[in-house]
BALOBA-1460 file (C-alpha; in Angstrom, 3 decimals):
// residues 63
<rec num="1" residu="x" x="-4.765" y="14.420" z="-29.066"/>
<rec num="2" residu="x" x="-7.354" y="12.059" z="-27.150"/>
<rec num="3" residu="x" x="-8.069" y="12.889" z="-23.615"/>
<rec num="4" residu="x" x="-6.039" y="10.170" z="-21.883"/>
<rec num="5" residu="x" x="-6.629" y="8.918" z="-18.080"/>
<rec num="6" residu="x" x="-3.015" y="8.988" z="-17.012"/>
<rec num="7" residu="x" x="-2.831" y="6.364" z="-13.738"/>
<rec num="8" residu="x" x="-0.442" y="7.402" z="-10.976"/>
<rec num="9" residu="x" x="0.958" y="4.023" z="-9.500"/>
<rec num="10" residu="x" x="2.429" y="4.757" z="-5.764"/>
<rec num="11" residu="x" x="4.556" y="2.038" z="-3.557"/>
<rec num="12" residu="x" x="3.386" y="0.716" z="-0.185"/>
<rec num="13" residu="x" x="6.508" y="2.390" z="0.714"/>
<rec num="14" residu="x" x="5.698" y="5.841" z="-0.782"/>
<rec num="15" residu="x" x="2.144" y="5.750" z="0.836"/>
<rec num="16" residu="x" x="3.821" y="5.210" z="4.063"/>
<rec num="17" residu="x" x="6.462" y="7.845" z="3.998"/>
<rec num="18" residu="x" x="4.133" y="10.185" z="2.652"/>
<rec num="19" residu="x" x="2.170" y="9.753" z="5.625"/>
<rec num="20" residu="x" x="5.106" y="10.041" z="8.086"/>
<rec num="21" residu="x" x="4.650" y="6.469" z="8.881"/>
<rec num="22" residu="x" x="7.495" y="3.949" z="10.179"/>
<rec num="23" residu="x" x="6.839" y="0.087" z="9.723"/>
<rec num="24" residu="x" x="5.838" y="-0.489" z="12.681"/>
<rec num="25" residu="x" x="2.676" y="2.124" z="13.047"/>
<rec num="26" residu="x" x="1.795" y="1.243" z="9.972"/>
<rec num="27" residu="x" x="1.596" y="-2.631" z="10.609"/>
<rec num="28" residu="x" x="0.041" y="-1.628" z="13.837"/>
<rec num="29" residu="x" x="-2.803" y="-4.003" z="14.683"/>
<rec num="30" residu="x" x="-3.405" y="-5.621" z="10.984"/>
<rec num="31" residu="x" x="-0.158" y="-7.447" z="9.871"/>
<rec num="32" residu="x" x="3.345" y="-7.967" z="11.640"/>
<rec num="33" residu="x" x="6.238" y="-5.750" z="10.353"/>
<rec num="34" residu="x" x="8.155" y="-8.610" z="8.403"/>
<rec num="35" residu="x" x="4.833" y="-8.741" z="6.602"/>
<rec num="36" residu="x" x="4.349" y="-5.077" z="5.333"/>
<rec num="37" residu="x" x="8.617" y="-5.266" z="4.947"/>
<rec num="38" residu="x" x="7.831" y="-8.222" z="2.553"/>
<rec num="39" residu="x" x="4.937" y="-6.673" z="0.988"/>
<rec num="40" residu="x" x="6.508" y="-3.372" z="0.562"/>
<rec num="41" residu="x" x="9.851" y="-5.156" z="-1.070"/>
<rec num="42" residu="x" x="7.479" y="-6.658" z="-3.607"/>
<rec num="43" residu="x" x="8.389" y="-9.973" z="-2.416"/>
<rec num="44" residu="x" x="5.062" y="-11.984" z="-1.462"/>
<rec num="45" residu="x" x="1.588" y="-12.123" z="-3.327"/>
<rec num="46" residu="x" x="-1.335" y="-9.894" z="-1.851"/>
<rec num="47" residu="x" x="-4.907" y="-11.072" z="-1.610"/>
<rec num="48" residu="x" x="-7.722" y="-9.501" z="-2.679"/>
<rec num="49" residu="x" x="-9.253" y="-9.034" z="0.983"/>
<rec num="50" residu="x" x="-5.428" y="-7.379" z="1.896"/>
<rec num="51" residu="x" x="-5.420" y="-4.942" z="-1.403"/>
<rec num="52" residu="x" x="-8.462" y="-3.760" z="-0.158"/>
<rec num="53" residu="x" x="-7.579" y="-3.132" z="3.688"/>
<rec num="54" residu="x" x="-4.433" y="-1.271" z="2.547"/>
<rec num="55" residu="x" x="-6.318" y="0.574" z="-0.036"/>
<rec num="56" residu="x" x="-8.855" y="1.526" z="2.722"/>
<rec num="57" residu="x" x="-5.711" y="2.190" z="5.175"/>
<rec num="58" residu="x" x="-4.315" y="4.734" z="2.699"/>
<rec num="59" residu="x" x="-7.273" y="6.124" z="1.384"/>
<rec num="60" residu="x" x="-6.639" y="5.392" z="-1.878"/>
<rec num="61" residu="x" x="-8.913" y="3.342" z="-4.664"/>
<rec num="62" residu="x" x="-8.695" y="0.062" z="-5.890"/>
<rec num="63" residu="x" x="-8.716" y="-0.198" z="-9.556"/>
């Protein structure tokens, strides 16, 4: 069997619970909370520029 690269996809929400966040702390300062509730619901588009603040804000990489 072929060594695979298996990607782990996480939530918005799972990064923030996993870091003991509530909406609020983690909208703290870069979006309001109706924004990270919409992004976290899947229900708006994300630019590139905001992908890469939340991947920066988690501490996770962009691929």
């Amino acid at each position: 069997m072929a060594n695979q690269d298996i990607g782990v996809q996480h939530t918005l929400k799972d990064l923030r619970v996993r870091l003991n966040l509530s909406q609020e702390l983690a909208a703290k300062g870069s979006v309001s909370v109706p924004t990270l509730r919409s992004w976290e619901n899947d229900s708006s588009n994300l630019t590139l520029a905001q992908m890469k603040r939340l991947a920066d804000f988690y501490k996770i990489p962009l691929v």
